[in-house]
PDB file with one MODEL, atoms N, CA, C and O in Angstrom:
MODEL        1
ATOM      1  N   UNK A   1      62.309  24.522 114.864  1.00  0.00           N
ATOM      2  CA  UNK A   1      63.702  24.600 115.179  1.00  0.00           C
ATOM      3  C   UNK A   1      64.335  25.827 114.528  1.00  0.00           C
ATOM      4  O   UNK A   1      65.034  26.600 115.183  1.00  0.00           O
ATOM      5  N   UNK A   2      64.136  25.958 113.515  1.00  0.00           N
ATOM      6  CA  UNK A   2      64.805  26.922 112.799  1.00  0.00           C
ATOM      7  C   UNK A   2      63.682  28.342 112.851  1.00  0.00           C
ATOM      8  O   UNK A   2      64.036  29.303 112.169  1.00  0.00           O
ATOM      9  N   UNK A   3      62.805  28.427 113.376  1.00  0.00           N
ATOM     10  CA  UNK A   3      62.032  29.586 113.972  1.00  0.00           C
ATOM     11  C   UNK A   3      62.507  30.484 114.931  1.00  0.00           C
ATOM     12  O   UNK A   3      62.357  31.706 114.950  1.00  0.00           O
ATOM     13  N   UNK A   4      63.245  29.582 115.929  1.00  0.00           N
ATOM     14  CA  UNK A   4      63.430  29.497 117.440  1.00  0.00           C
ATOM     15  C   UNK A   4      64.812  30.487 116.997  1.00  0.00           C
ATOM     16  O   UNK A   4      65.212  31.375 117.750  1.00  0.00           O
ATOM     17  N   UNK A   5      65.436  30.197 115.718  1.00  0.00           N
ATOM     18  CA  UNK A   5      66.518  30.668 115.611  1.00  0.00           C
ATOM     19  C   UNK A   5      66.981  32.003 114.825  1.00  0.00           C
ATOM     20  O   UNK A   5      67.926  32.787 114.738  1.00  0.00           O
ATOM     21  N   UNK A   6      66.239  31.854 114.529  1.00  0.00           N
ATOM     22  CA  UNK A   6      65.762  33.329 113.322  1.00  0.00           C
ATOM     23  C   UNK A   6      65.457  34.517 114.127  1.00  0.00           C
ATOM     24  O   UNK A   6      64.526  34.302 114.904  1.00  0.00           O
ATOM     25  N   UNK A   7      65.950  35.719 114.190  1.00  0.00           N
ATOM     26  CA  UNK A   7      66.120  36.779 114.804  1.00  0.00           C
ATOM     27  C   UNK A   7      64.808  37.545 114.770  1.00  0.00           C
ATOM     28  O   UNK A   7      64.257  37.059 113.782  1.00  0.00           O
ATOM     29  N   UNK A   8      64.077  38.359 115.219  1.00  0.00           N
ATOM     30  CA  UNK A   8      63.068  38.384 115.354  1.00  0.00           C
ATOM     31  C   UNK A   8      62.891  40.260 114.236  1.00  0.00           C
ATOM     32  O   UNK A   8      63.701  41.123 114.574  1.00  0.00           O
ATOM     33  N   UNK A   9      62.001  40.591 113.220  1.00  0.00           N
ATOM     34  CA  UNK A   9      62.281  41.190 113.156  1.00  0.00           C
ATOM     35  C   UNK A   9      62.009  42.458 113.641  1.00  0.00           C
ATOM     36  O   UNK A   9      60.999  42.643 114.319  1.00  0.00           O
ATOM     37  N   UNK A  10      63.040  43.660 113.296  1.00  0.00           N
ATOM     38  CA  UNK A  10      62.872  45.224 114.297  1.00  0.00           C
ATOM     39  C   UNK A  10      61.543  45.669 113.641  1.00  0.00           C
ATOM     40  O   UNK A  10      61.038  45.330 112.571  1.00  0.00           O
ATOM     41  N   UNK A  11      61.200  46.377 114.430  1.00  0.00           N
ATOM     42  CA  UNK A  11      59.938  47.113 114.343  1.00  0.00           C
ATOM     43  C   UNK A  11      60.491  48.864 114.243  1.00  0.00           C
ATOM     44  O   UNK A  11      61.560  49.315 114.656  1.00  0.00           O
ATOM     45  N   UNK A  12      59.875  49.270 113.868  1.00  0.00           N
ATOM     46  CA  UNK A  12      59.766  50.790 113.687  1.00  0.00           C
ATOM     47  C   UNK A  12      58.408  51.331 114.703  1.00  0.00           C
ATOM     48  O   UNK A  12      57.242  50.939 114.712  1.00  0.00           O
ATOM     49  N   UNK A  13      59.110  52.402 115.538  1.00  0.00           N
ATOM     50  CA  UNK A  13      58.181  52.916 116.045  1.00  0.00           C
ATOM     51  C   UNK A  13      57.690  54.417 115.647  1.00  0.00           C
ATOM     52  O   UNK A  13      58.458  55.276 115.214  1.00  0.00           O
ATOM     53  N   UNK A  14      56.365  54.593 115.848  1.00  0.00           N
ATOM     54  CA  UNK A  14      56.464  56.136 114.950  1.00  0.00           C
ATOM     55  C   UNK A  14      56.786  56.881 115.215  1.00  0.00           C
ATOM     56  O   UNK A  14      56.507  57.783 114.425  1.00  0.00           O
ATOM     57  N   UNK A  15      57.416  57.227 116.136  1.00  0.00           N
ATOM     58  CA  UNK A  15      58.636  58.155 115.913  1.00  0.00           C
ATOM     59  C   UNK A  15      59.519  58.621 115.084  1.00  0.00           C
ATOM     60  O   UNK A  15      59.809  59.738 114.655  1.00  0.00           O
ATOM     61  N   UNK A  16      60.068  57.060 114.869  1.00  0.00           N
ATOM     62  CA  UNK A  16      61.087  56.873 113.970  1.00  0.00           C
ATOM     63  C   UNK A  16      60.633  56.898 112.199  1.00  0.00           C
ATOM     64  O   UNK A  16      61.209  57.437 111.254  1.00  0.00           O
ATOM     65  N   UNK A  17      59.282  56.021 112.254  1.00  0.00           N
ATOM     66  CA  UNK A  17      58.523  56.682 110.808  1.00  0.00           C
ATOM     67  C   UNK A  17      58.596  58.156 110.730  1.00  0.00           C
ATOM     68  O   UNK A  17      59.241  58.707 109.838  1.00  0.00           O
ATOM     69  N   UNK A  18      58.017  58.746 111.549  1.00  0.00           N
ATOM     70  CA  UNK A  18      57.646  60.180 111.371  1.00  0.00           C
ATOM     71  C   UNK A  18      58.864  60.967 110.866  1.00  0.00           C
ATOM     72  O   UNK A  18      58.980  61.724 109.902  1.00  0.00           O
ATOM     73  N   UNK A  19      60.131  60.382 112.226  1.00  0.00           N
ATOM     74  CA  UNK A  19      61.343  60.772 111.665  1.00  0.00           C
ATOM     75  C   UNK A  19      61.909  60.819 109.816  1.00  0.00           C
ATOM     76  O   UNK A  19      62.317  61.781 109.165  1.00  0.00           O
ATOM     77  N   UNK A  20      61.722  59.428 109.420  1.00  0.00           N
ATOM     78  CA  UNK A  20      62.491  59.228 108.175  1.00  0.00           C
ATOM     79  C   UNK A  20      61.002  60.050 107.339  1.00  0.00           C
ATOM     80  O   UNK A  20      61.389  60.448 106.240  1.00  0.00           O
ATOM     81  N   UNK A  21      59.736  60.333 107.522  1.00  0.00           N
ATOM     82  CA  UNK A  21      58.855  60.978 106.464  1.00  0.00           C
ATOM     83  C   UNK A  21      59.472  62.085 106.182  1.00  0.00           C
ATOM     84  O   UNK A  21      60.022  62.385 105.122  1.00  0.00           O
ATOM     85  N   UNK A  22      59.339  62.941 107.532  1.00  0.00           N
ATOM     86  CA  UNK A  22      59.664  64.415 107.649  1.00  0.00           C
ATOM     87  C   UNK A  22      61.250  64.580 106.817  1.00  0.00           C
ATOM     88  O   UNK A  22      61.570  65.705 106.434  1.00  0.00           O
ATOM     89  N   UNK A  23      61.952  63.698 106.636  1.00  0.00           N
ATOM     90  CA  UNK A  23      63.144  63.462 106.333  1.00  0.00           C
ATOM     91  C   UNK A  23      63.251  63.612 104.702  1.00  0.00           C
ATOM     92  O   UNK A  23      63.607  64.461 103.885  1.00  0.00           O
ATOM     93  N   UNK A  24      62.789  62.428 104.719  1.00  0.00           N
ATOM     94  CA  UNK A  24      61.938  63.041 102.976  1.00  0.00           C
ATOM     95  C   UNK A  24      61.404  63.979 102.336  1.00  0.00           C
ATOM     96  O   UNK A  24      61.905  64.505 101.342  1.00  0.00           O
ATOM     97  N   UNK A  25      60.087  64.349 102.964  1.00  0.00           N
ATOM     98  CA  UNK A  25      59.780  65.452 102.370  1.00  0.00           C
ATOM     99  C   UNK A  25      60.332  66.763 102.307  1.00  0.00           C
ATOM    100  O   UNK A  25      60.086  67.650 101.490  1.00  0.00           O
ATOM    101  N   UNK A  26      61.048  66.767 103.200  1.00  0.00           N
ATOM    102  CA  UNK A  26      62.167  67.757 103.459  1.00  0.00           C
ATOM    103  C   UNK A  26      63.432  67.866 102.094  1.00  0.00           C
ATOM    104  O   UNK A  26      63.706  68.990 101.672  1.00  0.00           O
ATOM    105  N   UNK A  27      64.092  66.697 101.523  1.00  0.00           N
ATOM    106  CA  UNK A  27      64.765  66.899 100.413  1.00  0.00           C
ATOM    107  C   UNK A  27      63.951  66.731  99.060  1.00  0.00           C
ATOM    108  O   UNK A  27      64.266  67.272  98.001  1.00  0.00           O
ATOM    109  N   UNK A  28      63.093  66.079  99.211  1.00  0.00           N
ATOM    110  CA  UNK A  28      62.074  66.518  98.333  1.00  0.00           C
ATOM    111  C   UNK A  28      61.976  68.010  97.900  1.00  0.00           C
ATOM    112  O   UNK A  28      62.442  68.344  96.811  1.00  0.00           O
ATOM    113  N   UNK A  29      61.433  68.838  98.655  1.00  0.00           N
ATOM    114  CA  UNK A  29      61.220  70.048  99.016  1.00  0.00           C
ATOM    115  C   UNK A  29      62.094  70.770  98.131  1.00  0.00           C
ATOM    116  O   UNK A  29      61.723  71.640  97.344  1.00  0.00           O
ATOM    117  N   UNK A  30      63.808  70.183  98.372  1.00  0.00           N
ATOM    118  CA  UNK A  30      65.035  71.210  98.603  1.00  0.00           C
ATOM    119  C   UNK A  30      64.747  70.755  96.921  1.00  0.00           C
ATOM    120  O   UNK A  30      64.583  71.665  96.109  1.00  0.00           O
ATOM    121  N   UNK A  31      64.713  69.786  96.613  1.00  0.00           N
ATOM    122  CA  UNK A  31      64.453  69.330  95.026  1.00  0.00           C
ATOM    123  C   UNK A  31      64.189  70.062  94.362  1.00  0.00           C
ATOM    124  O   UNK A  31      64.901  70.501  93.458  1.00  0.00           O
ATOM    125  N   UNK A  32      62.701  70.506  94.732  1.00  0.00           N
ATOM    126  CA  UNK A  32      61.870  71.073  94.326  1.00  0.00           C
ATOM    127  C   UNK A  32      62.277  72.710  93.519  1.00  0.00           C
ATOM    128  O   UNK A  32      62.429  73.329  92.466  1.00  0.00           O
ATOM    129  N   UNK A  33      62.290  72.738  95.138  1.00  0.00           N
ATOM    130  CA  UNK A  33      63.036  74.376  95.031  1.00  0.00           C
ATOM    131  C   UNK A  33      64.619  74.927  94.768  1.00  0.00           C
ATOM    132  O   UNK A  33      65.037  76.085  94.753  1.00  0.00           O
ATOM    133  N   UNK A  34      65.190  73.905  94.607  1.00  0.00           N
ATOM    134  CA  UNK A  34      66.298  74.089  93.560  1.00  0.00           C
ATOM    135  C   UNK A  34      66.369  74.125  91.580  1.00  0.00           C
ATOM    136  O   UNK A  34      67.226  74.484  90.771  1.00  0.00           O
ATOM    137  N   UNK A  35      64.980  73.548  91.472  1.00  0.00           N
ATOM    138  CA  UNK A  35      64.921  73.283  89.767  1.00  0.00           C
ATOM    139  C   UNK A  35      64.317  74.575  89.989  1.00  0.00           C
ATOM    140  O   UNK A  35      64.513  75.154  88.921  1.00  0.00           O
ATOM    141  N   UNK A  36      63.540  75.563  90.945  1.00  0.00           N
ATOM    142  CA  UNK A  36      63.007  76.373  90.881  1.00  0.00           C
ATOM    143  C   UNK A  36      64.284  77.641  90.589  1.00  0.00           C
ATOM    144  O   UNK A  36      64.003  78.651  89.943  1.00  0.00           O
ATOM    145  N   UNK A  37      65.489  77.438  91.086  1.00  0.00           N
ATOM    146  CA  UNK A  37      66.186  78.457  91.072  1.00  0.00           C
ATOM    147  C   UNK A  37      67.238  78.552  89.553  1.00  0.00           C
ATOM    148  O   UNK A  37      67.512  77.723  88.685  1.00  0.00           O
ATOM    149  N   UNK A  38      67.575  79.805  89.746  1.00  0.00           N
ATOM    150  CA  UNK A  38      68.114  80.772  88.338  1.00  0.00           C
ATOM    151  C   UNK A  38      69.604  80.419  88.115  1.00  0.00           C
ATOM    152  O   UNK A  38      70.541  80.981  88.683  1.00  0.00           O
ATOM    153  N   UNK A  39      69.712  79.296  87.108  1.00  0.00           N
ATOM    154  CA  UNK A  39      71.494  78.813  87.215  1.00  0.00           C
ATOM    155  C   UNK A  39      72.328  79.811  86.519  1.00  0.00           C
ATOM    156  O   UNK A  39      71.868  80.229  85.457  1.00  0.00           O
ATOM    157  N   UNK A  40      73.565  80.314  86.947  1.00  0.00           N
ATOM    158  CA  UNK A  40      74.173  80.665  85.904  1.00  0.00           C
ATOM    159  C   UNK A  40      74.799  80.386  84.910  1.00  0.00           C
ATOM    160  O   UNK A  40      75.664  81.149  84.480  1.00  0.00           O
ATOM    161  N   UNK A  41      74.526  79.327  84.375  1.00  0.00           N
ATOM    162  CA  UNK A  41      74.943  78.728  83.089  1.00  0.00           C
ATOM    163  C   UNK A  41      73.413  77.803  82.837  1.00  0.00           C
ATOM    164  O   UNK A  41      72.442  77.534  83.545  1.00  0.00           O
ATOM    165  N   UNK A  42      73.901  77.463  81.194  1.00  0.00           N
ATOM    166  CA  UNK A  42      73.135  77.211  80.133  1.00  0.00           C
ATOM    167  C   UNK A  42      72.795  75.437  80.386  1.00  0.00           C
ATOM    168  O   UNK A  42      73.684  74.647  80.068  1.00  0.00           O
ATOM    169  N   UNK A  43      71.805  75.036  80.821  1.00  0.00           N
ATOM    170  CA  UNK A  43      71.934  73.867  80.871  1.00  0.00           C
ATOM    171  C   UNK A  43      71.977  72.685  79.535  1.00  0.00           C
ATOM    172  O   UNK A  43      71.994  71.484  79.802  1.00  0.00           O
ATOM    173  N   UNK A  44      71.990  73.128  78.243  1.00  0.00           N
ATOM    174  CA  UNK A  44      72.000  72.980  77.174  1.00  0.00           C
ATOM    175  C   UNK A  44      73.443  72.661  76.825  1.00  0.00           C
ATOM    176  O   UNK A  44      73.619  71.682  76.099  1.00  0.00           O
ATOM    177  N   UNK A  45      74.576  73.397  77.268  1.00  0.00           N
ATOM    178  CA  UNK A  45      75.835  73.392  76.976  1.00  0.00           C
ATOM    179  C   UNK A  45      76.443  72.685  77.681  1.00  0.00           C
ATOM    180  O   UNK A  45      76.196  72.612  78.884  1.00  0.00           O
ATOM    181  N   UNK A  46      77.560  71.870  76.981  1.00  0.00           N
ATOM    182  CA  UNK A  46      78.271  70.590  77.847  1.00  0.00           C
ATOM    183  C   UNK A  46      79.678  71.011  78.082  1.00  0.00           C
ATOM    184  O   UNK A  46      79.957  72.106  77.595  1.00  0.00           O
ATOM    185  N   UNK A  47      80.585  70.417  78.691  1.00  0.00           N
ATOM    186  CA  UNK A  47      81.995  70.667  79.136  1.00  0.00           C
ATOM    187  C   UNK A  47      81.988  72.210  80.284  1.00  0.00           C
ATOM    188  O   UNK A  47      81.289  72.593  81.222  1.00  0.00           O
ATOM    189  N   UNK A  48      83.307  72.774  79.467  1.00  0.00           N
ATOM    190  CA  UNK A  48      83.406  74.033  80.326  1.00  0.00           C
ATOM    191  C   UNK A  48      82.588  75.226  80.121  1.00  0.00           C
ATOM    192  O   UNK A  48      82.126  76.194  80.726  1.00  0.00           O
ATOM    193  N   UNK A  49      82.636  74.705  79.024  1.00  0.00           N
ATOM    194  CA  UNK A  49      82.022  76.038  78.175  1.00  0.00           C
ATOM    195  C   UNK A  49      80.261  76.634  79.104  1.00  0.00           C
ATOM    196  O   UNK A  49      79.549  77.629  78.971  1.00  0.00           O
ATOM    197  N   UNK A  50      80.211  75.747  79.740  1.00  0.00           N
ATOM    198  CA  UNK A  50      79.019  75.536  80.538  1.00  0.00           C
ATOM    199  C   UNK A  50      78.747  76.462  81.588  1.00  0.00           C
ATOM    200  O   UNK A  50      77.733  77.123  81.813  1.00  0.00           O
ATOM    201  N   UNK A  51      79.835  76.391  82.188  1.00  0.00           N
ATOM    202  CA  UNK A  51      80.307  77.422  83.420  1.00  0.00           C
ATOM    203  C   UNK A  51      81.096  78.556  83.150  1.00  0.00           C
ATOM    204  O   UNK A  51      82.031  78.791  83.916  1.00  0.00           O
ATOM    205  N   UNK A  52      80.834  79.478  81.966  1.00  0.00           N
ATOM    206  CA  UNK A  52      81.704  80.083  81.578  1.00  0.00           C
ATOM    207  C   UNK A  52      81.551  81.681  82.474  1.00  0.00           C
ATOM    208  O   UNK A  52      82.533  82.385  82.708  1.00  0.00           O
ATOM    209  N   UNK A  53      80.358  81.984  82.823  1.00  0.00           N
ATOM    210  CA  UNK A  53      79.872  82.911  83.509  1.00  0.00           C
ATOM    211  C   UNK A  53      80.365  82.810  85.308  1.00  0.00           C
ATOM    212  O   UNK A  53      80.465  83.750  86.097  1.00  0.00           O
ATOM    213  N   UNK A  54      80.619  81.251  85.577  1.00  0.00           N
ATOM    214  CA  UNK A  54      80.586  81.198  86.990  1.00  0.00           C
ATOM    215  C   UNK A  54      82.497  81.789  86.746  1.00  0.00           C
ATOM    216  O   UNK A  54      82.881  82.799  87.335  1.00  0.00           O
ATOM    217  N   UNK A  55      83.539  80.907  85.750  1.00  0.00           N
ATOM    218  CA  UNK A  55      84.599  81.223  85.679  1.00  0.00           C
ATOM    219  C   UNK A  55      85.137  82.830  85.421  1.00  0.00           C
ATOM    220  O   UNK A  55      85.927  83.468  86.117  1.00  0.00           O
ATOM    221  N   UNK A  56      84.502  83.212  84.304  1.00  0.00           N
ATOM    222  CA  UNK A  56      84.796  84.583  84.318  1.00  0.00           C
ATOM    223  C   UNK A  56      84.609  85.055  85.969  1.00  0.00           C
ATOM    224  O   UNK A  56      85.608  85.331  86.634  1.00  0.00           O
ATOM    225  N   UNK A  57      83.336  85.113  86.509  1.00  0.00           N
ATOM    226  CA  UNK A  57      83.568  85.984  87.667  1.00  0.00           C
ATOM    227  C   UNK A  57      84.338  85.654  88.853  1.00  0.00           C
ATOM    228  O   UNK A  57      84.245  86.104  89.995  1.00  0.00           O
ATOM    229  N   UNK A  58      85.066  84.840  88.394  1.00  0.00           N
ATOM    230  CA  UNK A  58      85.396  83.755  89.449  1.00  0.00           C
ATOM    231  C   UNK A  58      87.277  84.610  89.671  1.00  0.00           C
ATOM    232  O   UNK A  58      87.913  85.040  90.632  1.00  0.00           O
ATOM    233  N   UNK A  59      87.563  84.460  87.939  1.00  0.00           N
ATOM    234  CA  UNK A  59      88.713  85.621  87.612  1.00  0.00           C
ATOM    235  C   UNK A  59      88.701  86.943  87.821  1.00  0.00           C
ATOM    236  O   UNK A  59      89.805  87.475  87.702  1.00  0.00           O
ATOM    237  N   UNK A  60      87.652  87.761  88.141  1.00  0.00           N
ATOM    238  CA  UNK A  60      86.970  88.663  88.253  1.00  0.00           C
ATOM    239  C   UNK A  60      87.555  88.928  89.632  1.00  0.00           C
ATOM    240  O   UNK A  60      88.343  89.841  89.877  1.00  0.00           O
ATOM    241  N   UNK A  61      87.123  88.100  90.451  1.00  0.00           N
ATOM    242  CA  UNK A  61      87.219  88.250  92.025  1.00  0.00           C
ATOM    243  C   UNK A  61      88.754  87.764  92.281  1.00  0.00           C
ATOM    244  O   UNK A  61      89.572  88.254  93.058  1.00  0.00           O
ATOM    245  N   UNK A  62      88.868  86.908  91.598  1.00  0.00           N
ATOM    246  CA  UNK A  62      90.755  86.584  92.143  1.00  0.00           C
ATOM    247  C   UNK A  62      91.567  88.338  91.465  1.00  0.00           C
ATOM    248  O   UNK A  62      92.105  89.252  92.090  1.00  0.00           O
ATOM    249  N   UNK A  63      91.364  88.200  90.349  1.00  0.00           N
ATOM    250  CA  UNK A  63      91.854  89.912  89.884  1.00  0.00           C
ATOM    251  C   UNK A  63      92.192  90.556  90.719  1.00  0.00           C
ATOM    252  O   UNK A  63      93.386  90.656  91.004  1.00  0.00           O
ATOM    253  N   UNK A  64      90.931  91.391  91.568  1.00  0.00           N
ATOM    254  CA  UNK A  64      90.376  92.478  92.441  1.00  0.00           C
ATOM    255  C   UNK A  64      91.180  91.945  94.002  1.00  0.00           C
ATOM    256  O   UNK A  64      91.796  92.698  94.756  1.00  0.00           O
ATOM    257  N   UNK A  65      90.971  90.517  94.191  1.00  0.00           N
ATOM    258  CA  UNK A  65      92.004  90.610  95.480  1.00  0.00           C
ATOM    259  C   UNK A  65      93.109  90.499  95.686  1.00  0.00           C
ATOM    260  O   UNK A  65      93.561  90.614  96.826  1.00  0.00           O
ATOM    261  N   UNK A  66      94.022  90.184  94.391  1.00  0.00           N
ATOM    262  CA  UNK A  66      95.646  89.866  93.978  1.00  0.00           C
ATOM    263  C   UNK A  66      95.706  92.253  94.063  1.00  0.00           C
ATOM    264  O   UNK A  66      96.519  92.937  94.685  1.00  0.00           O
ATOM    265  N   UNK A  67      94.647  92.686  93.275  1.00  0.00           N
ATOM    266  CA  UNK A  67      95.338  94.446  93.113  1.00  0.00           C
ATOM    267  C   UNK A  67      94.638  94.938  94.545  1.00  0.00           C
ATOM    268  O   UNK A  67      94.984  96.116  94.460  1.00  0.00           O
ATOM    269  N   UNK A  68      94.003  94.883  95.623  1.00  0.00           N
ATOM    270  CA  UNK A  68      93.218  95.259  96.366  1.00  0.00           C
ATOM    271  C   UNK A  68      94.897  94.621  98.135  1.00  0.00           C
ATOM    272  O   UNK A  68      95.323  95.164  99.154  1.00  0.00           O
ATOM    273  N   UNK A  69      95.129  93.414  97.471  1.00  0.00           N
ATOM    274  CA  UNK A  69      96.360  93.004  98.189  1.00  0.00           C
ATOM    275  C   UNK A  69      97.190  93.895  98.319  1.00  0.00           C
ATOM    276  O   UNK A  69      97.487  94.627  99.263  1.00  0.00           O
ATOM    277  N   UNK A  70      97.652  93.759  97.019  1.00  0.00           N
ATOM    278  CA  UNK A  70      98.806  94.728  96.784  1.00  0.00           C
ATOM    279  C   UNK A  70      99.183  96.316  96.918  1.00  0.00           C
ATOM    280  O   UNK A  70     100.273  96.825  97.177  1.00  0.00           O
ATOM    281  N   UNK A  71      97.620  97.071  96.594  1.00  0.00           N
ATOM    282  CA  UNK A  71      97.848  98.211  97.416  1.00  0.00           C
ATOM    283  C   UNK A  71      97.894  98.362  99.131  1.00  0.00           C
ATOM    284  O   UNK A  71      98.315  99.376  99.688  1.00  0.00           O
ATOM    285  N   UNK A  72      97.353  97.095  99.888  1.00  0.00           N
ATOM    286  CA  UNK A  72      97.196  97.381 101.134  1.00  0.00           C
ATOM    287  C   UNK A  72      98.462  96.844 101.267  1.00  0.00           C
ATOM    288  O   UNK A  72      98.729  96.929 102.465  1.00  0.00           O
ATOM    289  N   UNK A  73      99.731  96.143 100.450  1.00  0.00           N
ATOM    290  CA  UNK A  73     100.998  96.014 101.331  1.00  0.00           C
ATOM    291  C   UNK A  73     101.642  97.154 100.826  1.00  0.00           C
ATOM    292  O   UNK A  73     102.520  97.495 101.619  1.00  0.00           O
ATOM    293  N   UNK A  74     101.571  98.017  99.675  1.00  0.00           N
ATOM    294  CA  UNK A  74     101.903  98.820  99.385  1.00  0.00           C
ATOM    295  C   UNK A  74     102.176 100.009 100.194  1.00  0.00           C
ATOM    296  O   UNK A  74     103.229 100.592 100.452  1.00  0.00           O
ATOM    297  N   UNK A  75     100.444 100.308 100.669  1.00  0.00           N
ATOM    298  CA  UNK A  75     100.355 101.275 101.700  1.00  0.00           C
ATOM    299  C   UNK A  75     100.836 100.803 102.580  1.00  0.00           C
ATOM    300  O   UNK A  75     101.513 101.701 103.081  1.00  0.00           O
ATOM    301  N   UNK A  76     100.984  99.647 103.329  1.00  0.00           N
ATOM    302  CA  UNK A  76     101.620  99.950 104.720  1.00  0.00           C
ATOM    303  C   UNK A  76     103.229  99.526 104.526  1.00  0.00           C
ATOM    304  O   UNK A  76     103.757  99.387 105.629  1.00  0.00           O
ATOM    305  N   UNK A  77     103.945  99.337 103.650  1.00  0.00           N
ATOM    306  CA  UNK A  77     105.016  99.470 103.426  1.00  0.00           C
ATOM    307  C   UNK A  77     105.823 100.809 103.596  1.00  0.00           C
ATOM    308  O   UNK A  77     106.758 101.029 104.366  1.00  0.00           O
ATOM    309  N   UNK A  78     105.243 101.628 102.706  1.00  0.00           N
ATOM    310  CA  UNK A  78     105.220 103.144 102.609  1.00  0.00           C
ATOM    311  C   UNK A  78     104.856 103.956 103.733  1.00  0.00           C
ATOM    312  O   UNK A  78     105.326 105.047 104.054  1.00  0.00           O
ATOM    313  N   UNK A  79     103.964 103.288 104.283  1.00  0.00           N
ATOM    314  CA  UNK A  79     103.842 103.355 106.108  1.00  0.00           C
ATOM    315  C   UNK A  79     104.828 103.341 107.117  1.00  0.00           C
ATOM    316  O   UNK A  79     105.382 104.131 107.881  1.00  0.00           O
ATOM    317  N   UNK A  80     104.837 101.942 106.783  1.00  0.00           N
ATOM    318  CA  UNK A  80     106.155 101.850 107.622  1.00  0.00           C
ATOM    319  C   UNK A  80     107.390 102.904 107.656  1.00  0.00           C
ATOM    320  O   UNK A  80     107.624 103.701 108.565  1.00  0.00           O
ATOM    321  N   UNK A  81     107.994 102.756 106.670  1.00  0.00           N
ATOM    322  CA  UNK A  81     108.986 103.628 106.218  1.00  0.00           C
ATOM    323  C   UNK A  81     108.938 105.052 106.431  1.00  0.00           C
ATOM    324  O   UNK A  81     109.897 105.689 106.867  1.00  0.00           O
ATOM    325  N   UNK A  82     107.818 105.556 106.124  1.00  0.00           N
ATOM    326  CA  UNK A  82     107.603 107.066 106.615  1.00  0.00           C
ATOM    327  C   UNK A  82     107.601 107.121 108.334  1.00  0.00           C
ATOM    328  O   UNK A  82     108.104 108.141 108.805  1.00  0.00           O
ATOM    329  N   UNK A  83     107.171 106.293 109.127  1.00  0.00           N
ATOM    330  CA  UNK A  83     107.014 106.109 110.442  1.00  0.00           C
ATOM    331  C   UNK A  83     108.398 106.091 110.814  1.00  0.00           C
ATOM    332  O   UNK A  83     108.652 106.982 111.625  1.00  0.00           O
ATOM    333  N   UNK A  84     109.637 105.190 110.410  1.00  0.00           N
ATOM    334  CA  UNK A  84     110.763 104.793 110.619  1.00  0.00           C
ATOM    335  C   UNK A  84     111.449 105.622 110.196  1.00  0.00           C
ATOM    336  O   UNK A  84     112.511 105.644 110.819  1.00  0.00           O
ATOM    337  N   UNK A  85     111.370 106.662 109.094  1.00  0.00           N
ATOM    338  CA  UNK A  85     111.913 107.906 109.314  1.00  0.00           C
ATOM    339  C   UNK A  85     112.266 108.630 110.065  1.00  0.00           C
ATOM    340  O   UNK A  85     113.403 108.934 110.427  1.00  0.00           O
ATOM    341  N   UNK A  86     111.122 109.025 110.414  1.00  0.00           N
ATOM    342  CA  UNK A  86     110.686 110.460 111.301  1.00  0.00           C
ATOM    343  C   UNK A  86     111.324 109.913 112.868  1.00  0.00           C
ATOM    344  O   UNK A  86     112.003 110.676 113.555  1.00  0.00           O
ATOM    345  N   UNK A  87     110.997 108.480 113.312  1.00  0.00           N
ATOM    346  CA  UNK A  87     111.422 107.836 114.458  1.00  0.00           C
ATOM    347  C   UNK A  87     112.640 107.438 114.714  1.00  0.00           C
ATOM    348  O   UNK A  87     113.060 107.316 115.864  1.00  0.00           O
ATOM    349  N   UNK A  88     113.424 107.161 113.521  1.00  0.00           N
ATOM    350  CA  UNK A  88     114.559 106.823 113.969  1.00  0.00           C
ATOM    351  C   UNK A  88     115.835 107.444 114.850  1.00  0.00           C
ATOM    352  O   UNK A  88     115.968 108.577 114.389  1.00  0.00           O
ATOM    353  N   UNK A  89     116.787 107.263 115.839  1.00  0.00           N
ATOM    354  CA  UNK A  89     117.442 108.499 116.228  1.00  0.00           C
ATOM    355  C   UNK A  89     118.844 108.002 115.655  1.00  0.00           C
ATOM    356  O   UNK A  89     119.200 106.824 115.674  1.00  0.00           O
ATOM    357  N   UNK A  90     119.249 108.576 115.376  1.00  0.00           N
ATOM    358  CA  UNK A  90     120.541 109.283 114.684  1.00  0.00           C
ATOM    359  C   UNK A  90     121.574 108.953 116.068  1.00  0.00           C
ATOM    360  O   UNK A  90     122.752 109.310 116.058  1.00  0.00           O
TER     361      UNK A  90
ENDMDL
END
């Protein structure tokens, strides 16, 4: 009675094995070859102080595009204006 009622269970076909292996070994892999790669910080050191190399360059690059901004509104400000000079009619 209670056989009759019990859902039968799914099967996996290999496909679907093959699927979830390849699946695995695949982040496995990425595992692998991530402990393989060159961190920039100290894995020894805890808190911020940890990432101190990723932050510096991090300020580094905000720096350079806040002054790299500012001369390109600069220049075309000064653009403008010289253009609107010469164009304007009187």
């Amino acid at each position: 009675m209670f056989a009759a009622s019990a859902a039968p269970l799914q099967r996996f076909n290999s496909s679907t094995i093959l699927v979830i292996t390849k699946t695995k070994n695949f982040f496995n892999e990425v595992k692998v070859e991530l402990q393989k790669a060159s961190w920039p910080w100290d894995m020894k050191e805890r808190g911020f102080r940890r990432y101190k190399e990723l932050t510096d360059s991090t300020l580094v690059v905000i720096i350079a595009m806040l002054l790299l901004g500012g001369y390109v509104a600069l220049f075309d400000f000064v653009l403008i204006n010289f253009i609107h000079y010469f164009t304007r009619i009187h």
